[in-house]
N, C-alpha and C positions, 0 to 999 in steps of 0.2 A: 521708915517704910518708903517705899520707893512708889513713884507715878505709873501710871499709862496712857500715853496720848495714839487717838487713831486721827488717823488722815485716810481719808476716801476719795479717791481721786479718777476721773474717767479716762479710759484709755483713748486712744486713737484709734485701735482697733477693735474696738468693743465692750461693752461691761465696762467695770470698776475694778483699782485696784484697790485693798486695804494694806495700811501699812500699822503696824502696833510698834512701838517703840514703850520701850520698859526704861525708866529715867529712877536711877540711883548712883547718878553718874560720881557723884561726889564721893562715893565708896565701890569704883567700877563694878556696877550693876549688878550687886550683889544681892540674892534673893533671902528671904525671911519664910515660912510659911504662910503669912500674910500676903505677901506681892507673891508667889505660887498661888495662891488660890484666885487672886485678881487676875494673874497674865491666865491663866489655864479659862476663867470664864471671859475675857476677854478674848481671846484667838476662836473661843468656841460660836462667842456671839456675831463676830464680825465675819469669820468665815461662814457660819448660816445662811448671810444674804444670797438672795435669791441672783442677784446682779455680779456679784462679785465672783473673777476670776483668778485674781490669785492673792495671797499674804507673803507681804514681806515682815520678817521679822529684824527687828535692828535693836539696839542697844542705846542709847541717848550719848551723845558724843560719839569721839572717836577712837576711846582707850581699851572700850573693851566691848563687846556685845552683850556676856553676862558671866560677869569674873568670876562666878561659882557660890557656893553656899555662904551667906554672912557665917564666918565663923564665930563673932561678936556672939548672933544669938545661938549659937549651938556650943558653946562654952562649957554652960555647965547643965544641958540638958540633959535630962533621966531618958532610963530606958525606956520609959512608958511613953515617953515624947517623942520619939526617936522616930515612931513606925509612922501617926500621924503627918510628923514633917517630913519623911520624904515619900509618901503616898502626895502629897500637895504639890511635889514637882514632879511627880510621876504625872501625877494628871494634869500640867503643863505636857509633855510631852506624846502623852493620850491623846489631848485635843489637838495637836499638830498633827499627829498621825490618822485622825478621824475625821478629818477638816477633810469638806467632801471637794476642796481645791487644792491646786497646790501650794507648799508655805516654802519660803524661800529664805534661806539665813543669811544675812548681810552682817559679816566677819571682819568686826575690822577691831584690833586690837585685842586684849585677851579672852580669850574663849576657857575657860578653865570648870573641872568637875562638874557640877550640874550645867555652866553654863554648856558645856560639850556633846555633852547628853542631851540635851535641849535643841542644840544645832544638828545631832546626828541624826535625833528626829524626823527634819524636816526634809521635804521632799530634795533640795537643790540647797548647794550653800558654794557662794559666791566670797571667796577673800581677796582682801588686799595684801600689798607686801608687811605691813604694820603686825597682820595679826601671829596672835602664839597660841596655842591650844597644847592641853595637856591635862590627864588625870591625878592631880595631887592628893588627892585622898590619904593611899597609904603614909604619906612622909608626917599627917596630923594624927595615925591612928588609926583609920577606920578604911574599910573596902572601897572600891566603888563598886557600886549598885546603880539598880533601876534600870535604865535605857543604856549606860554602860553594853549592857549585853545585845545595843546593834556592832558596837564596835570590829568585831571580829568580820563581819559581813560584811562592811566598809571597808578596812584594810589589812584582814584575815588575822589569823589566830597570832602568828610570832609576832608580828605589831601591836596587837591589843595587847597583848603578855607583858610587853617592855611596858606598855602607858602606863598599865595597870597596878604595873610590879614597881617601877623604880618612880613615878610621878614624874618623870622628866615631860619638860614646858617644847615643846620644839616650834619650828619655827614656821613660818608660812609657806615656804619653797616645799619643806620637809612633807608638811601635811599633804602638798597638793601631788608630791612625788608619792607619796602611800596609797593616796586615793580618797584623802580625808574631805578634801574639797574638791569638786568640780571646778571653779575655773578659780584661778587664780591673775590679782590685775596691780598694778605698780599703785601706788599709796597715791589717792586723790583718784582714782579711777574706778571707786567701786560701784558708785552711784549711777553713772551710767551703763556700768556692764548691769548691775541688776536691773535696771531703765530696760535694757537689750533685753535681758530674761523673763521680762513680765511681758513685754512685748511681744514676743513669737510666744509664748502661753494665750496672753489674749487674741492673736490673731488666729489660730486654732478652734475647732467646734468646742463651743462651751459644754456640750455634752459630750462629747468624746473623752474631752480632759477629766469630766469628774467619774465617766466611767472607765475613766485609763485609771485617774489615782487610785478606784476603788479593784482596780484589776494588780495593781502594782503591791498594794496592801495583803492582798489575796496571795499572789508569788510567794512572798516571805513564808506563807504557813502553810500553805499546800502541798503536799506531794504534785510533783512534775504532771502525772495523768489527771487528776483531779484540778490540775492548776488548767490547761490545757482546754479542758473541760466547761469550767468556769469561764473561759475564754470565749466556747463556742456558743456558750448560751448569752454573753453578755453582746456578740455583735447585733442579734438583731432589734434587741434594746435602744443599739442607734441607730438601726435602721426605724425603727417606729417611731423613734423623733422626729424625723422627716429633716434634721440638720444633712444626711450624707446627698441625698436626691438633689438639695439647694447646691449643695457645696461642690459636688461632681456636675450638674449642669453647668457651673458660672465656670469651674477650670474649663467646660470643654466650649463654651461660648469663646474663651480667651484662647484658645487654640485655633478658630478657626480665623 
């Protein structure tokens, strides 16, 4: 079974950052339903705080973020097991998606099947030149499922089709030319490009960002008017924070 270590760490521009790290490095961070149920109450818990601005997620070393399902324990599981364990990484990627900040994937080295799903999740995901992602599922057998089905919406339907269909590993150029990751940074560089991405997040109104993530979550399933909608009732929500009045004074003091 695999660890979880958090580090809590303050920014320079405000709040805290949490970082969760999933340690099963010795089997590149492969999940069980056991460490799915720890990492999913774990991102739930440390995203809660009331201080905390954003979650980085990472993987312990540098081989992989989360190589995908222990195939070891899913071997010779029944059908009846089947639906349990991966409901437990579904709701790993429930609590990414519900996390009322943003959670940010730090990609460095294999990202494969649930670990993919896991990172598609998340709001922003940052790689290095090292990493490979890819849905292997079909080549041991079985679909992929769960979060699989952000897929299409990250790098549309003919790209999901290939991952899905042939399990091919691609490579880190590859993904960031699809649109699989947002930035992509040459190997030993990812630590401060993610440093860079928590930082213009925390320098941001801390209530805008968790009523952007909750407006960003709302896009995916709204119809366009109704999304729109949900927009105009969510600005004056920051305006009753009193964050926009602080925020627009101090730019226009620096103006003059």
């Amino acid at each position: 079974m695999g660890d979880i270590h958090i580090d809590l760490d303050d920014n320079p521009n405000g709040g805290r950052v949490a970082t969760v790290c999933y340690d099963n490095e010795a089997k590149l961070n492969v999940v069980a339903k056991d460490d799915a149920d720890a990492l999913a109450a774990a991102i739930e818990r440390v995203a809660a705080g009331p201080d905390v601005r954003a979650v980085v997620l990472r993987g312990k070393g540098e081989r992989a973020l989360i190589g995908g399902a222990d195939i070891g324990y899913m071997v010779d599981m029944t059908p009846e097991a089947a639906r349990p364990f991966i409901t437990s990484i579904h709701l790993v990627c429930e609590a990414i998606r519900r996390a009322p900040v943003p959670v940010v994937a730090r990609m460095s080295g294999f990202c494969l099947g649930a670990g993919l799903e896991i990172a598609a999740s998340c709001d922003l995901r940052v790689a290095d030149a090292t990493c490979k992602v890819g849905m292997p599922e079909v080549q041991v057998g079985l679909p992929s499922v769960i979060e699989a089905a952000l897929l299409p919406r990250l790098v549309g339907w003919g790209r999901a089709a290939r991952l899905v269909y042939t399990g091919e590993i691609i490579d880190a150029a590859k993904a960031y030319d699809w649109g699989l990751v947002e930035t992509l940074v040459p190997a030993g560089g990812i630590d401060d490009e993610v440093g860079q991405t928590v930082d213009m997040i925390c320098a941001a109104g801390p209530v805008a960002i968790r009523l952007q993530k909750e407006l960003l979550r709302d896009w995916e399933e709204l119809p366009l008017r109704d999304a729109v909608e949900r927009g105009i009732d969510c600005l004056p929500r920051g305006f009753a924070s009193g964050e926009p009045r602080e925020r627009m004074r101090a730019f226009l003091d620096r103006k003059r």
